[in-house]
Backbone bond lengths (Angstrom), bond angles and torsions (degrees), N, CA, C in turn:
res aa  C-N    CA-C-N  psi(-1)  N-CA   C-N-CA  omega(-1)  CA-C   N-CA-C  phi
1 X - - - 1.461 - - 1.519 110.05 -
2 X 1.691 122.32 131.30 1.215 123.72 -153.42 1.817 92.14 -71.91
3 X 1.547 128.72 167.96 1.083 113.57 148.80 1.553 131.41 -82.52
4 X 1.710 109.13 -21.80 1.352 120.18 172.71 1.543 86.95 -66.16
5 X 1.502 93.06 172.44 1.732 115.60 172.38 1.818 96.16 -110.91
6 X 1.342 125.74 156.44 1.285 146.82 -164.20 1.481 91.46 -86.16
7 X 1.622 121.40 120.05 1.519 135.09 159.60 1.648 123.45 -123.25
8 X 1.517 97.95 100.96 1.353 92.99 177.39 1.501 134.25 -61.93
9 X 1.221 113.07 25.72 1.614 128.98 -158.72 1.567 82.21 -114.27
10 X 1.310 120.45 -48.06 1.757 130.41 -125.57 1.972 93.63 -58.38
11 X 1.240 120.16 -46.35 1.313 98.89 160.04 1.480 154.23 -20.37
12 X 1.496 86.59 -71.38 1.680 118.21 162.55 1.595 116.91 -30.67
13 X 1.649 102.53 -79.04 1.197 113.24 159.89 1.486 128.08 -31.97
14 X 1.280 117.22 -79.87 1.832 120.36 158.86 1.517 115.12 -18.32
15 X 1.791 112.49 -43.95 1.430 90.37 178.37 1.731 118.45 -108.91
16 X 1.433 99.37 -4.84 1.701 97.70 136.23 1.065 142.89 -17.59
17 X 1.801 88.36 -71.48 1.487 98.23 -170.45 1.956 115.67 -89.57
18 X 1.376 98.41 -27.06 1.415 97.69 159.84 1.534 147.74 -55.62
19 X 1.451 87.29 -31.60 1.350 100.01 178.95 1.311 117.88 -101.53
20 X 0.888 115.59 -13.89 2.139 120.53 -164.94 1.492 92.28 -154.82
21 X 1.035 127.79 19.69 1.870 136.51 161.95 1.822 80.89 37.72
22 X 1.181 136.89 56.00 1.402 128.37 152.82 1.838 129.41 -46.36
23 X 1.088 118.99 68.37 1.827 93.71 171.05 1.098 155.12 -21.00
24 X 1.172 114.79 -7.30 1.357 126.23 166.79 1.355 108.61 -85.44
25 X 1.149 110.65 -56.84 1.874 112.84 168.21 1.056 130.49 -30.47
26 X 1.862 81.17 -47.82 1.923 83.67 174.30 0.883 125.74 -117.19
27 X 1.628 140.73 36.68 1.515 149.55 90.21 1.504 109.26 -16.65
28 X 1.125 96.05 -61.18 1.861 102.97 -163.94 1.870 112.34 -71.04
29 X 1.234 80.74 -22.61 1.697 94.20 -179.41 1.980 98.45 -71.88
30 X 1.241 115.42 -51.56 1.369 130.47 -177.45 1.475 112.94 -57.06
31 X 1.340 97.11 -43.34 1.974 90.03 -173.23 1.844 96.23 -85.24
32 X 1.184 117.52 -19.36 1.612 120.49 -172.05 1.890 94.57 -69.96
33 X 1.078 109.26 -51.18 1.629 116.06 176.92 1.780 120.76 -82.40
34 X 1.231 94.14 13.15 1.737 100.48 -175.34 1.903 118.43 -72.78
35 X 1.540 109.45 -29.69 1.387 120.33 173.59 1.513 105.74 -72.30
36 X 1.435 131.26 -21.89 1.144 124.17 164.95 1.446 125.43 -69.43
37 X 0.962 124.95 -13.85 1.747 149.32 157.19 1.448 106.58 -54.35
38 X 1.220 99.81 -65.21 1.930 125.86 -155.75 1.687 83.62 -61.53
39 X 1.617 126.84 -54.13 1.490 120.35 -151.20 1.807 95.71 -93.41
40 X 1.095 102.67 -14.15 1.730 98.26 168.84 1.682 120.85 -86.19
41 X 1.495 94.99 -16.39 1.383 105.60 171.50 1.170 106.90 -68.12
42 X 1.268 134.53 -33.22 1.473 140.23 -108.85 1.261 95.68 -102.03
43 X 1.352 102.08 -77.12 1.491 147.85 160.88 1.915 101.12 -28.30
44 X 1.473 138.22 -58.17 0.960 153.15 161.45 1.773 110.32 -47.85
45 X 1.463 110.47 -46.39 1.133 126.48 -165.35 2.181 108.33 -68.81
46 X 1.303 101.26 -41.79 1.587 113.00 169.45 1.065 125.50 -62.98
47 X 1.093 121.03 -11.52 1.472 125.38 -167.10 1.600 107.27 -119.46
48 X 1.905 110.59 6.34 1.556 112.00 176.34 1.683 94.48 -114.84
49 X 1.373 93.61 156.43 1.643 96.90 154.66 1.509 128.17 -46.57
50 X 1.072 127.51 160.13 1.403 153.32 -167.56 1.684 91.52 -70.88
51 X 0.867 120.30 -39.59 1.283 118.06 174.74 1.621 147.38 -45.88
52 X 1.745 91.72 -45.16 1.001 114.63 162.93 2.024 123.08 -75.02
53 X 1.333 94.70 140.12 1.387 108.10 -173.59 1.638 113.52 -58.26
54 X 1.038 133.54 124.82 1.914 126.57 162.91 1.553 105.47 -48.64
55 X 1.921 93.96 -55.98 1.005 101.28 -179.21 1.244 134.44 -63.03
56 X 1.412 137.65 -16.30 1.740 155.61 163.35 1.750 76.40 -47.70
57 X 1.249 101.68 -65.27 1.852 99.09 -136.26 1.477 108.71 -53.48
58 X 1.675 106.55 -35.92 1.338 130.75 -171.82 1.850 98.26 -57.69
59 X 1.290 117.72 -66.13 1.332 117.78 150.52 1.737 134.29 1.18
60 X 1.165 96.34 -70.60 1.345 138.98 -160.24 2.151 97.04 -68.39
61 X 1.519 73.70 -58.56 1.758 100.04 -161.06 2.001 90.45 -66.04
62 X 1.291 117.14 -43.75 1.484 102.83 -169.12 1.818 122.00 -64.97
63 X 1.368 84.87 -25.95 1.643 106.10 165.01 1.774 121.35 -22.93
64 X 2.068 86.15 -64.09 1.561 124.29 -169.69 1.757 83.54 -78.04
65 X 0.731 145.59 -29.51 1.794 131.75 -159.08 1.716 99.60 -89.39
66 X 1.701 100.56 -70.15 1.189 89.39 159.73 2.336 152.38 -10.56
67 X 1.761 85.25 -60.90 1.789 112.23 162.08 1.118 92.20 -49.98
68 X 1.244 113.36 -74.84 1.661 124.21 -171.92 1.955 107.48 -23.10
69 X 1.341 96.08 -70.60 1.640 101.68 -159.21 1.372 107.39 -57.56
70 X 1.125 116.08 -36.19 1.264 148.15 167.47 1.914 118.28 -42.75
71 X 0.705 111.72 -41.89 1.359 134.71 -156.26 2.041 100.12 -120.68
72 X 0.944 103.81 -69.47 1.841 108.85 173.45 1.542 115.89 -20.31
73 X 1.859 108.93 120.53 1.294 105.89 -164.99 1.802 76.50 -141.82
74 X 1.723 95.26 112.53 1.604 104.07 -175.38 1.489 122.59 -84.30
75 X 1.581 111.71 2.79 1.628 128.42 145.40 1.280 114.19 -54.50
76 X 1.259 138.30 -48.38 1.106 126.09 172.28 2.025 122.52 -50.99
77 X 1.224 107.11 -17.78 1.529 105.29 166.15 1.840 101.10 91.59
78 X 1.050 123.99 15.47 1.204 118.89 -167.48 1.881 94.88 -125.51
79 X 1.821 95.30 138.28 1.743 112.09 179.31 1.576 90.06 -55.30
80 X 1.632 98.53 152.45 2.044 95.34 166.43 0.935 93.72 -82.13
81 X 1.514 163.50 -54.55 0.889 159.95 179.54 1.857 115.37 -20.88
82 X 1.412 108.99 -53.22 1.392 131.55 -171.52 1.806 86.89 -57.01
83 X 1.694 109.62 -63.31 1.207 116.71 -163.53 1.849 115.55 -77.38
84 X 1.059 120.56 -27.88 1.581 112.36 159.17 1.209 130.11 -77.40
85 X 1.365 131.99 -8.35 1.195 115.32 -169.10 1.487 104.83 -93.83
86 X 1.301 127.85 -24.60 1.697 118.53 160.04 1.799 112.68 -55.61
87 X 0.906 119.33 -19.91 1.451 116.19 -163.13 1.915 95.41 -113.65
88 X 1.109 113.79 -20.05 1.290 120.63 160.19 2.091 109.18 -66.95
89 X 1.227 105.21 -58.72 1.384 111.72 168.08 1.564 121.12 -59.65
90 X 1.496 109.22 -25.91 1.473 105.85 174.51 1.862 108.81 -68.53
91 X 1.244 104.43 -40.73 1.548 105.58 -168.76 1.303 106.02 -44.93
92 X 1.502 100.19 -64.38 1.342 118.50 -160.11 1.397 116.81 -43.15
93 X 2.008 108.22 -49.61 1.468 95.96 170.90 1.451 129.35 -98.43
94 X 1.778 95.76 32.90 1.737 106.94 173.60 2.187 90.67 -85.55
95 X 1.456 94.58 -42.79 1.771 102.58 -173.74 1.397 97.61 -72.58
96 X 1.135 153.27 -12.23 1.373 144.17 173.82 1.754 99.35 -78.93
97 X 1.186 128.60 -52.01 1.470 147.40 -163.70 1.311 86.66 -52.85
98 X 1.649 119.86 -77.35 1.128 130.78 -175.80 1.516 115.83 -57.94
99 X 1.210 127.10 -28.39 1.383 114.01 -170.87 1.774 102.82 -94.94
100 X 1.775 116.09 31.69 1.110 116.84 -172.34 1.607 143.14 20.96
101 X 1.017 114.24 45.72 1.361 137.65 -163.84 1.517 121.41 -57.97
102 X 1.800 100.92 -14.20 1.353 80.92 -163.32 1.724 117.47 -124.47
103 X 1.514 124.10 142.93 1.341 107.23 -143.19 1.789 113.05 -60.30
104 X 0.974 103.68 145.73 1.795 97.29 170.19 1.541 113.31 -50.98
105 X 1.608 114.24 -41.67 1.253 100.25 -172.52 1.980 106.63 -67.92
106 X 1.235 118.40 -21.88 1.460 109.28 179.28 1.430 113.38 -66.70
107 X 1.419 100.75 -35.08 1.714 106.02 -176.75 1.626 114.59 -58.07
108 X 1.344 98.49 -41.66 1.566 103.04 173.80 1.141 102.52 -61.98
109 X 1.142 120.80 -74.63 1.782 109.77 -164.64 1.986 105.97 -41.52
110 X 1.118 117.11 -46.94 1.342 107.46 -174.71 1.331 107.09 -35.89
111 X 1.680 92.79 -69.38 1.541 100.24 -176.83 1.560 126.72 -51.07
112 X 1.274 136.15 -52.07 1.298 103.05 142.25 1.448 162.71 -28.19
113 X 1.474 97.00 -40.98 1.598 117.37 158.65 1.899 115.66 -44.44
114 X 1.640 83.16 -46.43 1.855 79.04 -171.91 1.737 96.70 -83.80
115 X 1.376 122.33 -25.34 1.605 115.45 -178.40 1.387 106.95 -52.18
116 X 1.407 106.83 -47.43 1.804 112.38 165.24 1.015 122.09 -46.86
117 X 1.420 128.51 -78.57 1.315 120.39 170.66 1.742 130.52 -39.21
118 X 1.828 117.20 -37.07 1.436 110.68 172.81 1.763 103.01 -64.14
119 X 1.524 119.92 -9.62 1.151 88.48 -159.54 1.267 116.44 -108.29
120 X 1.588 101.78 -7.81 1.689 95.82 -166.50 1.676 89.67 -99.06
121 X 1.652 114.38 -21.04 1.982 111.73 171.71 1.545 100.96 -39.10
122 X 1.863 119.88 -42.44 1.155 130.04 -147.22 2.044 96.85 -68.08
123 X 1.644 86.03 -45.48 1.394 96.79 -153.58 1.863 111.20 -73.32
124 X 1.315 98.51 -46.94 1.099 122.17 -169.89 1.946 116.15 -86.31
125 X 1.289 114.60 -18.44 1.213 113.34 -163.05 1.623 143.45 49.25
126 X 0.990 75.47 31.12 1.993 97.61 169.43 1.309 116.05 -167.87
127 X 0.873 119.71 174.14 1.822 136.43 169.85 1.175 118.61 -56.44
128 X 1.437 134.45 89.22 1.661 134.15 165.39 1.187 117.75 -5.66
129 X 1.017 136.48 161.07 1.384 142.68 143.89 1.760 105.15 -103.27
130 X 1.367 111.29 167.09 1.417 111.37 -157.97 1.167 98.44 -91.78
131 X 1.386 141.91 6.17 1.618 136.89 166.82 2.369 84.54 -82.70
132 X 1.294 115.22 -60.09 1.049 85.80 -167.81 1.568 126.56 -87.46
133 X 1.059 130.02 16.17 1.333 139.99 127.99 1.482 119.77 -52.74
134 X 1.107 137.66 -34.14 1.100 135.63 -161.09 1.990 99.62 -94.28
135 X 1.356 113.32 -34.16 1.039 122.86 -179.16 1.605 108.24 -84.12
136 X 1.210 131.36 -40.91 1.533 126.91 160.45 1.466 111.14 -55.22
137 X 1.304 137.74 -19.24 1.229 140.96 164.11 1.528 126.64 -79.20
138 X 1.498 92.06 4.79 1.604 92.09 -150.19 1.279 143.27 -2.07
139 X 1.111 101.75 82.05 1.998 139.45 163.71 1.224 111.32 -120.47
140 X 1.017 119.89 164.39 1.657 142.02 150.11 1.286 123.84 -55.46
141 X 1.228 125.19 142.93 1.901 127.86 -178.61 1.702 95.07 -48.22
142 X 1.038 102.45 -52.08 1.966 115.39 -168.01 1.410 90.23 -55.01
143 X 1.662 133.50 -76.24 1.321 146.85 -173.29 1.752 103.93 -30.84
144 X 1.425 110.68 -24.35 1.855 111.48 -147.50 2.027 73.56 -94.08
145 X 1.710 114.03 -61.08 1.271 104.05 -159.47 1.660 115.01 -58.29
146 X 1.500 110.32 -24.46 1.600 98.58 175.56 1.384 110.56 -69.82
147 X 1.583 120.13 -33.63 1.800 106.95 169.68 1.399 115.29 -50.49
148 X 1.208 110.05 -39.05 1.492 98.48 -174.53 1.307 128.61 -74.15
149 X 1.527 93.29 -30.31 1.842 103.59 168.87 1.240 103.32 -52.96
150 X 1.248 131.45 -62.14 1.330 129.90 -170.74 1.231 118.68 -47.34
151 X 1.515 142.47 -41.82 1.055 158.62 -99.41 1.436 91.81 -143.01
152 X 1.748 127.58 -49.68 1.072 159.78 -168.75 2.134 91.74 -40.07
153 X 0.969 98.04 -51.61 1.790 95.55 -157.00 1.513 101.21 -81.79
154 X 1.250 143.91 8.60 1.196 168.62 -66.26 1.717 114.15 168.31
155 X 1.875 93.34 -40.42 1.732 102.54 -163.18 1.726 93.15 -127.43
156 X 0.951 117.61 -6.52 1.692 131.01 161.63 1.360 117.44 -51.22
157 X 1.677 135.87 103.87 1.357 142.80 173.09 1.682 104.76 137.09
158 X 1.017 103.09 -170.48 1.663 122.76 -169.70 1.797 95.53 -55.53
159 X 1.285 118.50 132.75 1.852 128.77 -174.86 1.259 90.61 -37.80
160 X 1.563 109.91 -82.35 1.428 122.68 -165.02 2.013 108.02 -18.19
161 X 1.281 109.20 -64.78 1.018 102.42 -173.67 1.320 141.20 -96.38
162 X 2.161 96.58 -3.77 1.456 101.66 156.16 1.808 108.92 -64.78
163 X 1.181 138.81 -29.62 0.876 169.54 133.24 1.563 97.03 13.24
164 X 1.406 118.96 -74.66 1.462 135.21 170.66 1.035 123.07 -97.07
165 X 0.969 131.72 -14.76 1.929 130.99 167.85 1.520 95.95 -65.20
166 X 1.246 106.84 142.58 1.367 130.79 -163.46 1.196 127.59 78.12
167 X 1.089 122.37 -3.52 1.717 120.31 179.24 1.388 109.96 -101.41
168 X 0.895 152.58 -155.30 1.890 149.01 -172.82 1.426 91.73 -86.12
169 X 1.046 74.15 161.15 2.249 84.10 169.88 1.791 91.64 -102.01
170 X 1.585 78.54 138.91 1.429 105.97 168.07 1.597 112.04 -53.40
171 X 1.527 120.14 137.66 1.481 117.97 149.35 1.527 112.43 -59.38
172 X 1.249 97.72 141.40 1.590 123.54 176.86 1.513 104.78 -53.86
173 X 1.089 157.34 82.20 2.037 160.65 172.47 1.546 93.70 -57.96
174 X 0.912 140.31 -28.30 1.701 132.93 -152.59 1.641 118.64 61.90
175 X 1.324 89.50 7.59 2.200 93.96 158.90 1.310 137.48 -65.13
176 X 1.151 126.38 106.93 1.417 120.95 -162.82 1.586 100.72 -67.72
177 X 1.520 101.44 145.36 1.458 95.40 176.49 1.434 111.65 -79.69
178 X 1.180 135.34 -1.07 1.743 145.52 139.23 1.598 116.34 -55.95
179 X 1.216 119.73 -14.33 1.276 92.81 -171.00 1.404 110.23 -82.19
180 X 1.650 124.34 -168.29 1.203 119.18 -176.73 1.509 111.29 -70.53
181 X 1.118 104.61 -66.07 1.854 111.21 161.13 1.414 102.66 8.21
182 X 1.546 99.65 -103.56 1.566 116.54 -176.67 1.357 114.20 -28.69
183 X 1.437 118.23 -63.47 1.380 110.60 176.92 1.247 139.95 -66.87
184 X 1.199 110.91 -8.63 1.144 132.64 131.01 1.748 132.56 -7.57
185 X 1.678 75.09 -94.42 1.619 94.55 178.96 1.234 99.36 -91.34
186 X 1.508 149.57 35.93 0.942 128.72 141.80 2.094 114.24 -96.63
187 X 1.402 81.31 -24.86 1.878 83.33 167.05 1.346 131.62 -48.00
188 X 1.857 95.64 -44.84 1.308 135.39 -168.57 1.631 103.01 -63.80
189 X 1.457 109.95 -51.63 1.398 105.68 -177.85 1.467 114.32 -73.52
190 X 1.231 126.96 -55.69 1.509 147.71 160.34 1.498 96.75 -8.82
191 X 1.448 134.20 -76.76 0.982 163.96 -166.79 1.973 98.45 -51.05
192 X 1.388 96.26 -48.91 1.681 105.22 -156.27 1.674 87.48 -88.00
193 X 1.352 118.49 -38.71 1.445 121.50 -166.32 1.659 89.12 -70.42
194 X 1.386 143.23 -62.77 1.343 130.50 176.07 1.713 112.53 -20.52
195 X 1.306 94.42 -76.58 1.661 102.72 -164.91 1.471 106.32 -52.05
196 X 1.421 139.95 -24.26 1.298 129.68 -175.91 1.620 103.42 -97.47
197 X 1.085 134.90 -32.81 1.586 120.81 152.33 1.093 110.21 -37.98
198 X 1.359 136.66 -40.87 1.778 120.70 -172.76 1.420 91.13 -86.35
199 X 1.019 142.01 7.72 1.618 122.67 145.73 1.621 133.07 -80.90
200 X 1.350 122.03 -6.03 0.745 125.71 -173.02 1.126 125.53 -108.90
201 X 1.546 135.25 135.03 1.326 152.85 -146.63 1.751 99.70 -45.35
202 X 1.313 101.72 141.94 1.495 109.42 -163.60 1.876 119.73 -58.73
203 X 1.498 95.85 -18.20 1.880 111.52 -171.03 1.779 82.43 -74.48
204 X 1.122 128.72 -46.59 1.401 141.73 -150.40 1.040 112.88 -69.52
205 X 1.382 107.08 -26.91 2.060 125.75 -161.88 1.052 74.76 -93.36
206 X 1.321 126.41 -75.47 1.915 126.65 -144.00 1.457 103.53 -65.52
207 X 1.511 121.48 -32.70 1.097 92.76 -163.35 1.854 113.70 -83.45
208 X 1.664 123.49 -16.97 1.123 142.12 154.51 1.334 111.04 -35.91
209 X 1.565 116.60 -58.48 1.624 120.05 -172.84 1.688 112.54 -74.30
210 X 1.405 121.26 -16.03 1.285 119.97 -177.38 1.415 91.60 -101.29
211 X 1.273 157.16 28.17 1.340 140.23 -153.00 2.401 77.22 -151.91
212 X 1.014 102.18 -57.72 1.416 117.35 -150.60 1.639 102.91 -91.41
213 X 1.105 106.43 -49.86 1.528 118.38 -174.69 1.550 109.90 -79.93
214 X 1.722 109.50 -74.36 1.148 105.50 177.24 1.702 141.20 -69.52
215 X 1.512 85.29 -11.94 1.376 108.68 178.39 1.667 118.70 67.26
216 X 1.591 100.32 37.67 1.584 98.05 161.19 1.265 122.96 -86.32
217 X 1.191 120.53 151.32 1.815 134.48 170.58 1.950 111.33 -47.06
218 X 1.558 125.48 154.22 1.314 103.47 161.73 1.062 123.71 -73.04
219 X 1.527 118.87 2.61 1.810 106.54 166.65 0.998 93.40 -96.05
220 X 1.244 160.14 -88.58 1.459 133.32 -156.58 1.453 115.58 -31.35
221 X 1.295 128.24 -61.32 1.422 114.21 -172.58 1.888 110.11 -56.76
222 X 1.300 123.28 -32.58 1.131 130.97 149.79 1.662 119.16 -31.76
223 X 1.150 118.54 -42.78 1.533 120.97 176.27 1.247 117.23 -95.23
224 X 1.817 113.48 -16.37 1.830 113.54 157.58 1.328 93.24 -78.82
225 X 1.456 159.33 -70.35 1.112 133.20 -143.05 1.440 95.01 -84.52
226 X 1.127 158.78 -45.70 1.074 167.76 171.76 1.759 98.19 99.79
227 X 1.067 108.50 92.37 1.342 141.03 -153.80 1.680 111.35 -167.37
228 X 1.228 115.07 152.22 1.663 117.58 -174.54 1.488 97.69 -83.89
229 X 1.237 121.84 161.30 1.337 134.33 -166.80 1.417 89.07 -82.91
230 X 2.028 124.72 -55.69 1.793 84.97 170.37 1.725 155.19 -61.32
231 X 1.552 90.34 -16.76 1.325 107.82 167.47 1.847 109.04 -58.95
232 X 1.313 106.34 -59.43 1.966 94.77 164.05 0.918 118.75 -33.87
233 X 1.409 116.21 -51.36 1.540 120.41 -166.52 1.365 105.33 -67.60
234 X 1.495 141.98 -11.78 1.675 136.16 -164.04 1.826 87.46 -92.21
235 X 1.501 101.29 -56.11 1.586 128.37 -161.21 1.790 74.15 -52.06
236 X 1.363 136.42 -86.34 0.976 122.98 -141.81 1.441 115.86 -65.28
237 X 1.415 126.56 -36.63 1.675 117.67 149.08 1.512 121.48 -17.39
238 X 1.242 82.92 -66.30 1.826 98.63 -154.17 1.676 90.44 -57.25
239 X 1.310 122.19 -43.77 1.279 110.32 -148.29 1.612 103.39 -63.49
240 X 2.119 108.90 -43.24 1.234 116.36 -172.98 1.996 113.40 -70.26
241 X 1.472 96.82 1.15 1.359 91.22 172.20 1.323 104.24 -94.91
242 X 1.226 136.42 -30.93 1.574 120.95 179.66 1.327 113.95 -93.54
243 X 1.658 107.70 -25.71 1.571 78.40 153.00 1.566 145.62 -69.23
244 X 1.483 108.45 -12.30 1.444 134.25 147.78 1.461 108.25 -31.24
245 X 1.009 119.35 -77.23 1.564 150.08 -167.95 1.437 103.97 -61.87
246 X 1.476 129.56 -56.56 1.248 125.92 160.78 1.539 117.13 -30.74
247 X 1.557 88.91 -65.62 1.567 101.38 -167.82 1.694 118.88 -46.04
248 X 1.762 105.52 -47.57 1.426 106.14 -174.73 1.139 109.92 -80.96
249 X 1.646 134.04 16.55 1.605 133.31 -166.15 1.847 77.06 -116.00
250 X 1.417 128.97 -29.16 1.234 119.67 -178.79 1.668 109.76 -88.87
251 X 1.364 123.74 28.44 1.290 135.27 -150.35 1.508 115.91 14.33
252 X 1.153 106.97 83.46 1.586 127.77 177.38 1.900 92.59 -108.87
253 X 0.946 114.76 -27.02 1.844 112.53 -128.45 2.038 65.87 -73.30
């Protein structure tokens, strides 16, 4: 069952707005594509604390739909649907970033988490295991999985920006994220963030590429490793924290 609803206009409109950029079209185009927001919210929305607004995200998310309508060139051969809903999902956790969501005390623990990990990679020359992570932290194995639970809702969305959610929010520079600059250094990292995933312990890779790439749920990847869906959920923390940690030991940070 589609999530849009069926509009026999929805053509019309499209070449409205394509051809003579009409506003009304693309109003009408916006509220016609607005439930695609609501179920990307949705979906985004389960995986945050209770805290956070549906409604923020819903906000947030029409932003990204908007770009979308805006931007959509139906030569390329691709549903809009196919093509807004990543950029619908980008908003949302650009408005989560900004609407600072996440507790300081979690941020700390992250950040420790990855101080652990740069330090014992440093000491030891390989990848911890979570008894000795847990012991450079001094906590308990049990003590290590509730950090991560916590931490867990935190590393949820597109790498790039599980990537940075949780750390301070950036000061505002007045850089467009269009300009060359940015795109730039967003190539730059993209590029650097690849090569340090293939360093990392093989449970860590797969479970990133089935989560990110293929786009399974943590219970499904839970039923390829045959593992509990919260246990994914630690594995997939941990992994985006050392790849964190990688990254800023490769001066990414």
């Amino acid at each position: 069952m589609s999530i849009v609803p069926h509009d026999p206009d929805l053509d019309l409109h499209w070449d409205r707005w394509l051809r003579r950029r009409n506003h009304a079209s693309r109003d009408h185009l916006i509220v016609h594509y607005s439930p695609l927001v609501k179920f990307v919210a949705g979906r985004i929305g389960a995986g945050l604390p209770s805290s956070v607004d549906v409604g923020d995200l819903v906000s947030s998310g029409v932003l990204g739909l908007i770009d979308a309508v805006e931007r959509f060139e139906p030569g390329r051969n691709v549903k809009f649907e196919t093509f807004a809903a990543p950029r619908i999902r980008g908003a949302i956790y650009d408005g989560l970033r900004q609407l600072d969501w996440v507790p300081r005390s979690v941020r700390s623990r992250a950040r420790d988490v990855e101080r652990a990990f740069s330090e014992l990679e440093h000491r030891l020359g390989r990848s911890p295991t979570d008894d000795e992570l847990a012991e450079q932290l001094q906590i308990g194995p049990d003590e290590l999985a509730r950090w991560l639970a916590s931490i867990s809702a935190t590393t949820i969305g597109p790498l790039d920006r599980a990537i940075d959610t949780g750390h301070e929010p950036a000061a505002v520079d007045g850089k467009g994220f269009d300009s060359p600059d940015a795109v730039l250094e967003d190539r730059e990292l993209r590029d650097m963030m690849r090569n340090e995933i293939k360093q990392l312990p093989e449970r860590e890779r797969l479970v990133l590429s089935l989560y990110y790439d293929e786009g399974l749920t943590l219970n499904e990847i839970g039923q390829v490793l045959g593992v509990t869906e919260s246990r994914v959920s630690q594995i997939h923390t941990k992994s985006v924290i050392h790849l964190r940690s990688r990254l800023a030991a490769a001066g990414a940070a």
